[in-house]
C-alpha positions as CSV (number, residue, x, y, z in Angstrom):
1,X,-8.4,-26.9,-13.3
2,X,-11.5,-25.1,-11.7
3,X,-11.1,-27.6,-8.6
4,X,-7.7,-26.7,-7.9
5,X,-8.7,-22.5,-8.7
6,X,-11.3,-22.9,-6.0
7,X,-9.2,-24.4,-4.0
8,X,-6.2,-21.5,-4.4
9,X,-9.4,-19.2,-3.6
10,X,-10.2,-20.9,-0.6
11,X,-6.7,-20.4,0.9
12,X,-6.3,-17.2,0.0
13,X,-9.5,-16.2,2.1
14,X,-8.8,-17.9,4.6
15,X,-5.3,-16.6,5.2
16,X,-6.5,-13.4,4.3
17,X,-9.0,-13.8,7.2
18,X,-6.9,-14.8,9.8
19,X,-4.1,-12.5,8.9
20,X,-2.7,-10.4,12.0
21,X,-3.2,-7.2,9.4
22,X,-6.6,-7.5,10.2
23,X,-6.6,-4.4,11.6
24,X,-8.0,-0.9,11.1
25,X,-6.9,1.0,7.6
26,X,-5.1,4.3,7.5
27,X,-7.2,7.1,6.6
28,X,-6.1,6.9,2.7
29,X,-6.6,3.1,2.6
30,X,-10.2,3.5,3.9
31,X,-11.1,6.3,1.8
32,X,-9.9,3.7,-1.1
33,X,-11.9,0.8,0.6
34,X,-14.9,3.0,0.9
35,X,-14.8,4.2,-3.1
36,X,-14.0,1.2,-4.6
37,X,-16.9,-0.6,-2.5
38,X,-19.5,2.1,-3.9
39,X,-18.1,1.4,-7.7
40,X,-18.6,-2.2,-6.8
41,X,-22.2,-1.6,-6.0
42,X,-23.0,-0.1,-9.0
43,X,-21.0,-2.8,-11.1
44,X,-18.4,-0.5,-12.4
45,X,-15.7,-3.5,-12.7
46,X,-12.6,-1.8,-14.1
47,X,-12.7,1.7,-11.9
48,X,-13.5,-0.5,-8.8
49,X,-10.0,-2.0,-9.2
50,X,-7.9,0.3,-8.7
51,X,-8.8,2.1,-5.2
52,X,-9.8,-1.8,-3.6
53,X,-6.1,-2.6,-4.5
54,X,-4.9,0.1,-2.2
55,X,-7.2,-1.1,0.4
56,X,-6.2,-4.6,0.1
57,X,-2.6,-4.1,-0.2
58,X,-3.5,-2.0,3.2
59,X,-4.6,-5.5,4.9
60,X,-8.2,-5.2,4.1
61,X,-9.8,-8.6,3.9
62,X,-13.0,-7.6,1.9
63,X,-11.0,-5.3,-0.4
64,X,-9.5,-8.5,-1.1
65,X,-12.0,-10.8,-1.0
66,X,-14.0,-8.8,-3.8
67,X,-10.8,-8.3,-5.9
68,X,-10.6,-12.2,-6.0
69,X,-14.4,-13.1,-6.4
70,X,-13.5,-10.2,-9.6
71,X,-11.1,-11.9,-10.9
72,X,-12.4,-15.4,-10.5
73,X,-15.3,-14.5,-12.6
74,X,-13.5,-12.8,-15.3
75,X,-11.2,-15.8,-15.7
76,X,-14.6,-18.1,-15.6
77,X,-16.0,-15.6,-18.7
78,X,-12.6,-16.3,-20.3
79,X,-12.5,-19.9,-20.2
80,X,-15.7,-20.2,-20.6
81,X,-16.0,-18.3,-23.6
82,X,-12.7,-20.0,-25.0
83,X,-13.2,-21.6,-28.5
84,X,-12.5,-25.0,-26.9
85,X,-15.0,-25.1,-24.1
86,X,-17.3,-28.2,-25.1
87,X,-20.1,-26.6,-23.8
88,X,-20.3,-24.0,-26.6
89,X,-20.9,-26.5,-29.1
């Protein structure tokens, strides 16, 4: 299961990356970008969220590259945290 997560996570970056909406952000969208990066800095998870969504549903690659490594993690706390993760045991 992790393989093939990594692997979904590989394309999306990479599509992401060479997407033609790699281009410069709106004023709002940047503003968005520019917040949600400083949250990110200082680890504040769930209010970094929204404003990186505006960005990325702007085009921005690294609004969308952070949203995914986000998101990766949390669902790598939750399974490995599950009550049926051998490793727990």
């Amino acid at each position: 299961m992790r393989s093939n997560l990594l692997v979904t996570l590989a394309g999306l970056t990479l599509a992401v990356l060479l997407s033609p909406f790699a281009l410069a952000l709106d004023e709002e969208a940047q503003a968005a970008k520019e917040e949600g990066m400083q949250l990110w800095g200082i680890h504040q998870w769930e209010k970094m969220q929204p404003p990186l969504e505006i960005a990325a549903e702007n085009g921005d690659e690294v609004g969308i590259c952070v949203l995914l490594k986000c998101r990766f993690d949390e669902l790598q706390r939750r399974v490995y945290n599950s009550p049926q993760n051998p490793q727990q045991q």
